[in-house]
N, C-alpha and C positions, 0 to 999 in steps of 0.2 A: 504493500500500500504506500510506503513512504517513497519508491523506489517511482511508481505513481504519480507522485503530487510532484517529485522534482522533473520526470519527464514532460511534464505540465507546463513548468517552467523554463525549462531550458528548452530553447529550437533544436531541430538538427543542425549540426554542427556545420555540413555544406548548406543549409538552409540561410544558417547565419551570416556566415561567408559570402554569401552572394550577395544579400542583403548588405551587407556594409561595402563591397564593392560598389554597389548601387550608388549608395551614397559617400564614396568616395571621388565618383564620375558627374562632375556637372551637369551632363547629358541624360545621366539615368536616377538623377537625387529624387525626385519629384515622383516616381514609380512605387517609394519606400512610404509605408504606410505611417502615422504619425504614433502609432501604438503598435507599433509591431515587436517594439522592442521590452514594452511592461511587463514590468518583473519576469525578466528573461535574468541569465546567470553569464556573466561575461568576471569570471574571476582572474585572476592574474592576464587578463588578456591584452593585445596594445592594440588601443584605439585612437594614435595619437593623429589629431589635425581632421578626426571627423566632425562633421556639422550637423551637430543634434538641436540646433536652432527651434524651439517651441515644437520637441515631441514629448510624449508623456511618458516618463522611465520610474515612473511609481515605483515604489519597492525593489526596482531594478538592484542587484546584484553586480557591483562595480568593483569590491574589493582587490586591492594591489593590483589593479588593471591602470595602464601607463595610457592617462589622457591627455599627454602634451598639447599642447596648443588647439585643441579641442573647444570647437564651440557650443556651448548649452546656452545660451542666452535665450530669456523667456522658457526654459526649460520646466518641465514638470517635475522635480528631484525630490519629494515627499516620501519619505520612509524608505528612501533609497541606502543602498549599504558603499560607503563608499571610502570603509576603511583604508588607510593606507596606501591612496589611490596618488597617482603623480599627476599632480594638474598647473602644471611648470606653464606659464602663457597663455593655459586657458581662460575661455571665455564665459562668464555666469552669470552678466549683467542680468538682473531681473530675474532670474532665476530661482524656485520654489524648492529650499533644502529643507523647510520645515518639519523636524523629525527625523531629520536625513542623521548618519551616524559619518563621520569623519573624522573620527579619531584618528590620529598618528600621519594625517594626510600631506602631502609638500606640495605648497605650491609659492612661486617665486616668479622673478623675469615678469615685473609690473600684472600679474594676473589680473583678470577683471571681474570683480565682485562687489561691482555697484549695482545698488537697488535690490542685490537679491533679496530673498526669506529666508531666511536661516535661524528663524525663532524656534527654540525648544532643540537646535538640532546637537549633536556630541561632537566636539573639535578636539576632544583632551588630546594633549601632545600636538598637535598640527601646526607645522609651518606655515604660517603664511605672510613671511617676511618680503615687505617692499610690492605688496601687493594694494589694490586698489579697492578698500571697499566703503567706498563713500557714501552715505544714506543707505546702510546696510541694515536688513531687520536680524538682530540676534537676540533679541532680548528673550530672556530666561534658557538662553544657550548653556552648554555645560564647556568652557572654555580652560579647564586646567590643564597647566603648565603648557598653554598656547606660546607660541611664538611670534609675537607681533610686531616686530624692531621694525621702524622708517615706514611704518603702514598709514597709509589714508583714512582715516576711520570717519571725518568730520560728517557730521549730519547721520551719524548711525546710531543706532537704538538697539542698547546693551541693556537697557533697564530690568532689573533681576535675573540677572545672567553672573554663572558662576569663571569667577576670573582669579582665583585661589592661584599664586606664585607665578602668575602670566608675565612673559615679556613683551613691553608696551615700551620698552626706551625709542624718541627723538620721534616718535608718531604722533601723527596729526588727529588728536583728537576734539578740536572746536567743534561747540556747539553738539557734542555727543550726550546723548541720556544715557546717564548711568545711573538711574536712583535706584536705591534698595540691592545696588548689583555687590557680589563678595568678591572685593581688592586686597584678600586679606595675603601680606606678602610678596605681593606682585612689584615688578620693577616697572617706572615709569622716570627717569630718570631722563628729564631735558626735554621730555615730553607737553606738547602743547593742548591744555584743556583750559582753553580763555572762553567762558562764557558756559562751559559743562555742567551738567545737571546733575550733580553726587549728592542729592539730599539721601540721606541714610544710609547710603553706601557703608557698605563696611570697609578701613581703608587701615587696619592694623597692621604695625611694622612692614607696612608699604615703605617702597623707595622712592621719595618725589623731589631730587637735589636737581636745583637747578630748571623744572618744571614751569611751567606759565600757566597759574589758575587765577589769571586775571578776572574779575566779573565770575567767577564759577561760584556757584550753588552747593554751598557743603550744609546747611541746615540738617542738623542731626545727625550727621555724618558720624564715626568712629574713626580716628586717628591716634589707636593709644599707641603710641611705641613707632609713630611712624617717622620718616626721617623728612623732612622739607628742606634742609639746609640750602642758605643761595635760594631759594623760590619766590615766584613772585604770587605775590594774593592780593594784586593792588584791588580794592572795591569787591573781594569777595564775601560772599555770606558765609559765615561761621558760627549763627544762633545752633545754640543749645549743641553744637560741637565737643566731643571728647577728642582733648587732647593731651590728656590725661601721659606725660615723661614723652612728650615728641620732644623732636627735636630742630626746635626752627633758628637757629642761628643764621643772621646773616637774612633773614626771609625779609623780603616787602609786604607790609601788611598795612602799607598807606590806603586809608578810609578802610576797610575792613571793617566786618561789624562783627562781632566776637558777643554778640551780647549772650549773659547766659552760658557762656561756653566754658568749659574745665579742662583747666591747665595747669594743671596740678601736676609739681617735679619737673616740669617743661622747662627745654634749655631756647631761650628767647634773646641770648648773649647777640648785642651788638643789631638785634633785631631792627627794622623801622616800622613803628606805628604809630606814626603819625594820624594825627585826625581820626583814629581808629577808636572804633568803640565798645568800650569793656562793659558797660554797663551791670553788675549782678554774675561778671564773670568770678570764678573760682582759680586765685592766682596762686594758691599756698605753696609755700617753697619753690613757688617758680625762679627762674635762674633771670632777670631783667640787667644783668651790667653792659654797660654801653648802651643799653636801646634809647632810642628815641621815640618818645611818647610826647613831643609836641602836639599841644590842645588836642591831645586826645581826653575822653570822656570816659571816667574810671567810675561813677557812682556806684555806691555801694559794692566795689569790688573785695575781695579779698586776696590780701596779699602778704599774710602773715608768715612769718620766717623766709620770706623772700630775700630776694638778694636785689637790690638796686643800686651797688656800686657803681659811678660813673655814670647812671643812667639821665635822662632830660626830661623834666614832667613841665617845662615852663608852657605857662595857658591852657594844663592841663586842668581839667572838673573832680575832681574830688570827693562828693557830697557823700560822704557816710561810708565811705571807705575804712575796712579793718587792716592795720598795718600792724598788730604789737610784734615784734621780734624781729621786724623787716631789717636787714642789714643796710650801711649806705658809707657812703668815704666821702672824704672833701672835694672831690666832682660833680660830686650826685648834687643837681640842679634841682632844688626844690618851689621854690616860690609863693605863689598864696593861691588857692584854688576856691572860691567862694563862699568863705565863713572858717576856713580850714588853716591850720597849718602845726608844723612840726615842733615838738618841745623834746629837750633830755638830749639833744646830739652829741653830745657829747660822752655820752657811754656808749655810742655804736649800736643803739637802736633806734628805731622810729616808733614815737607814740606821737597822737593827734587828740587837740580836745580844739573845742568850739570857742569863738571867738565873736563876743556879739556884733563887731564893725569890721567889715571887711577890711583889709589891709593893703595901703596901695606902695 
């Protein structure tokens, strides 16, 4: 019976032969029926530089079959198996992998993987370095330990899709959704996400030195333990953000909004946050020497046993900020923030009491 269902599936073998000659031949492409090939069994076979342009290969059976430069564009690739498969130059624009399984796949040499669907499909392990998948749907893709260095990604839709220790270095991710998607571990490293959608992403001991998340959307995001150093977050959302022992040295967090956010043990040495706002954020033992917090707006932060050696608070806000333990040196720019300012400095802590006339 079982010997049954697979002869169901797989043509005769001259049958199929002919058939891909067909459409190998300009002359005789058009003779090849557009389902001729659903869930047929073409495994380790080489199909390289045919034009499956908008047929339907459902379920089709692709595995380790060598699809070089191979066009599927507008293809039907749903629950298709295409473990392991070489799709080096080929073509997928538009293309329906939804459920498709791809694991361990390579493909390189600019491939084209715009517009496809690729929501829900398995890429774990697969190459697909230097490829092109711009407005691509993957979202709730299963993407572990992907390879995605120098890729086009802008305009694609990862939104809860698993990207658990994926390689994303120096790729174009603008304007990508990624919310709720798991970044936990993943290298991104110079990588551009200006204006990206990581609300709740999980983004734990990620690698992000040197990144561009200009304008990007982290509200609620998870960054404990992850590294930002050198990044830029000019005007990024960071409400109610864990960032709980990151490591933002050196990061641009000009205008930033951090409200609410916890940054607790976080190294923010030499930081710029300027005009950025802490609002109710959770600074305890954070690491602030060197940074600049010009008229940034701290209200009711805490920053207790912090460190703000050498740091800049001038025209910063202050109102109802907890500081007892905060360390600070003869650099540390203090000033007068609106009813507020510093007593005792001279034991090398910061305490704050209230002042009924502002001080000019």
């Amino acid at each position: 019976k079982q010997n049954q269902l697979l002869a169901q599936k797989i043509a005769p073998k001259k049958t199929v032969d002919q058939d891909l000659s067909l459409l190998r031949n300009p002359k005789t492409y058009n003779q090849v029926q557009k389902n001729f090939f659903q869930g047929k069994l073409f495994i380790g076979e080489n199909l390289s530089h045919i034009n499956f342009t908008g047929f339907n290969l459902t379920g089709t059976n692709f595995s380790y079959a060598n699809l070089t430069g191979t066009n599927l564009s507008g293809a039907n690739l749903s629950g298709a198996n295409l473990t392991g498969v070489i799709l080096d130059g080929a073509t997928l624009s538009g293309a329906n992998l939804s459920g498709a399984n791809l694991s361990n796949m390579h493909l390189k040499d600019t491939t084209d993987l715009s517009r496809a669907n690729l929501s829900g499909a398995n890429l774990s392990g697969a190459n697909l370095s230097e490829s092109n998948l711009r407005n691509v749907n993957l979202s709730k893709a299963t993407l572990i330990d992907v390879v995605l260095i120098d890729v086009n990604l802008s305009g694609a839709n990862l939104s809860g899709a698993n990207l658990t220790n994926a390689s994303l270095g120096d790729s174009n991710l603008k304007n990508v959704n990624l919310s709720k998607a798991n970044l936990s571990g993943a290298s991104l490293s110079g990588a551009s996400l200006t204006r990206a959608n990581l609300t709740g992403a999980n983004l734990t001991r990620a690698k992000l030195m040197e990144s561009n998340l200009n304008e990007a959307n982290l509200s609620g995001a998870k960054l404990i333990g992850a590294n930002l150093t050198d990044a830029e977050l000019i005007g990024a959302n960071l409400t109610n953000a864990n960032l709980t022992n990151a490591n933002l040295m050196y990061a641009d967090l000009t205008n930033a909004n951090l409200t609410k956010a916890t940054l607790t043990n976080a190294d923010l040495t030499t930081a710029n946050l300027t005009k950025a706002d802490l609002t109710n954020a959770d600074l305890t033992k954070a690491d602030l020497t060197n940074a600049d917090l010009t008229k940034a707006v701290l209200e009711n932060v805490d920053l207790r046993d912090g460190n703000v050696r050498g740091a800049d608070f001038t025209g910063a806000e202050l109102k109802g900020g907890m500081f007892q333990g905060t360390t600070y040196d003869d650099k540390t720019k203090f000033g007068f923030w609106g009813g507020w300012h510093f007593k005792n400095r001279d034991s090398g802590s910061v305490y704050i009491e209230t002042i009924k006339t502002k001080t000019k």
